[in-house]
C-alpha positions as CSV (number, residue, x, y, z in Angstrom):
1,X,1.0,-37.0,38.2
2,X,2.8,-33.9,38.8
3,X,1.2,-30.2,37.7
4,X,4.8,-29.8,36.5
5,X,4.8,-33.1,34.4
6,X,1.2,-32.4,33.4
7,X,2.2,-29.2,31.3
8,X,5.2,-31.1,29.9
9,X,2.9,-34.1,29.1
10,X,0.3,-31.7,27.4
11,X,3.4,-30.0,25.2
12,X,5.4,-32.6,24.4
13,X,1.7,-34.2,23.0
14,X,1.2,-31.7,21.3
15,X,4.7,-31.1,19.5
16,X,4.6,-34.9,18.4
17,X,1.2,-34.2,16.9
18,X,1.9,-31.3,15.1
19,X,5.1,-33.7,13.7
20,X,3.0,-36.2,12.7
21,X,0.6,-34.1,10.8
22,X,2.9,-31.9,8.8
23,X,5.2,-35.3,8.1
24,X,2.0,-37.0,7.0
25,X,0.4,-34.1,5.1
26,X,3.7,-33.4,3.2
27,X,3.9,-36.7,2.5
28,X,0.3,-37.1,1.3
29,X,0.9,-34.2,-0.8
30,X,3.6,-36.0,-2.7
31,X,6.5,-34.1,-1.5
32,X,9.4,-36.3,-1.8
33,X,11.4,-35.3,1.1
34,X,8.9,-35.7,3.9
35,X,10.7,-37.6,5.9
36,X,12.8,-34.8,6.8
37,X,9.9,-33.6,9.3
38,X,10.2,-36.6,11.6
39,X,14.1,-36.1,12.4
40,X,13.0,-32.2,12.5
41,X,10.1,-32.7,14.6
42,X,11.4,-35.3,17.1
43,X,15.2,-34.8,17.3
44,X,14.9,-30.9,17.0
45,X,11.8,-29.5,18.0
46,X,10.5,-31.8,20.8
47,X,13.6,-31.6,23.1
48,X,13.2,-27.6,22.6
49,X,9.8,-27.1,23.3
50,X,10.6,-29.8,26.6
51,X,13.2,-27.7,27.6
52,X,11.5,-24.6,27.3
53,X,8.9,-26.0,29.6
54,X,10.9,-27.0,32.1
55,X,12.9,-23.9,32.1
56,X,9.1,-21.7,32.5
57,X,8.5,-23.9,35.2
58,X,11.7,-23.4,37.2
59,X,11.3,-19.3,36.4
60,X,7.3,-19.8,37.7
61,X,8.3,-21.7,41.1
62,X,11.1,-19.2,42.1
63,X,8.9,-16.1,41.1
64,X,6.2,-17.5,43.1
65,X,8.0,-18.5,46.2
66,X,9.9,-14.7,45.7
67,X,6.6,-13.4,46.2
68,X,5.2,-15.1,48.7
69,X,8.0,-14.1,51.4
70,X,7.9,-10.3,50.2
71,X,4.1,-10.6,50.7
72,X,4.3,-12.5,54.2
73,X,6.4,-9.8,54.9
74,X,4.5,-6.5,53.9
75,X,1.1,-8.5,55.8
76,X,3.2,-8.6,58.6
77,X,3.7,-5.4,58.5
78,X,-0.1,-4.6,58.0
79,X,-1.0,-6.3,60.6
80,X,1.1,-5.0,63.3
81,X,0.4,-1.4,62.0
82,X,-3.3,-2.3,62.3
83,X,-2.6,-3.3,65.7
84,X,-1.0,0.0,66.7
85,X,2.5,-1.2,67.2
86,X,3.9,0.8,64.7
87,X,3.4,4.5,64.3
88,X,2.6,5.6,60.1
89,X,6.0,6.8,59.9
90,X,7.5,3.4,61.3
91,X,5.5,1.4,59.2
92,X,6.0,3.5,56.0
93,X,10.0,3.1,56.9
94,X,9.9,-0.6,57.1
95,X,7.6,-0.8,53.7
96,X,10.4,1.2,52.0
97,X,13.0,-0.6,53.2
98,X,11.3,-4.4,52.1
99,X,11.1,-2.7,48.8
100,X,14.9,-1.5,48.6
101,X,16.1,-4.9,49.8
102,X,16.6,-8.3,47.8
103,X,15.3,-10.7,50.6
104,X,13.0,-10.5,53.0
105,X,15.9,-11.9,55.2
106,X,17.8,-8.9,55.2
107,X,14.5,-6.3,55.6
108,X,13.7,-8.5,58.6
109,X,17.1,-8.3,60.2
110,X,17.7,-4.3,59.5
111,X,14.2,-3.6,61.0
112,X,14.9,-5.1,64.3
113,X,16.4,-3.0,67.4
114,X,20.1,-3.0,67.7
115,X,19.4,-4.6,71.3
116,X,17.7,-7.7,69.9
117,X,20.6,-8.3,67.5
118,X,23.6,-8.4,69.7
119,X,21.6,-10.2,72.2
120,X,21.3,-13.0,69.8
121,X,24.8,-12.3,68.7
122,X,25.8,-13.2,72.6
């Protein structure tokens, strides 16, 4: 089983409980329109809470894979600063230009010499 299906698992599980036991307890408690928790419960809040899940999930996987490139990137960076290639001033450029950018695609291409680009251009 999925981690993915394993949190819907665990909430839908816990929505039908919470159903059964308020259905039950109002029903235990004499109140005569019980039944309405059920259609509430199942048909209303179940498919929400499902939903809202799933939609946590998506917003978790694309944050996460968001962050891994930027971070790839700035170790990159680290790295070849550690290594001397880049002077502090380069390296502090680049760093502020990752940040200003929305992907690491476009930092990567704007930080490489003109000469490398139109090569690959042809």
């Amino acid at each position: 089983m999925a981690e993915d299906d394993e949190l819907e698992t665990i909430v839908a599980g816990g929505v039908t409980m919470l159903t059964l036991l308020v259905a039950f307890g109002l029903m235990f408690a004499g109140v005569p329109w019980f039944w309405v928790a059920f259609p509430a419960g199942f048909g209303g809040l179940l498919p929400m809470a499902v939903g809202a899940t799933r939609l946590y999930q998506r917003r978790q996987s694309a944050d996460s894979s968001f962050r891994t490139d930027e971070d790839d990137a700035l170790a990159t960076l680290r790295e070849r600063y550690a290594r001397g290639e880049l002077t502090e001033a380069e390296f502090e450029r680049q760093v502020e230009r990752l940040l200003e950018t929305e992907d690491v695609r476009t930092a990567r291409e704007q930080g490489r010499p003109r000469r490398e680009q139109e090569r690959e251009r042809g």
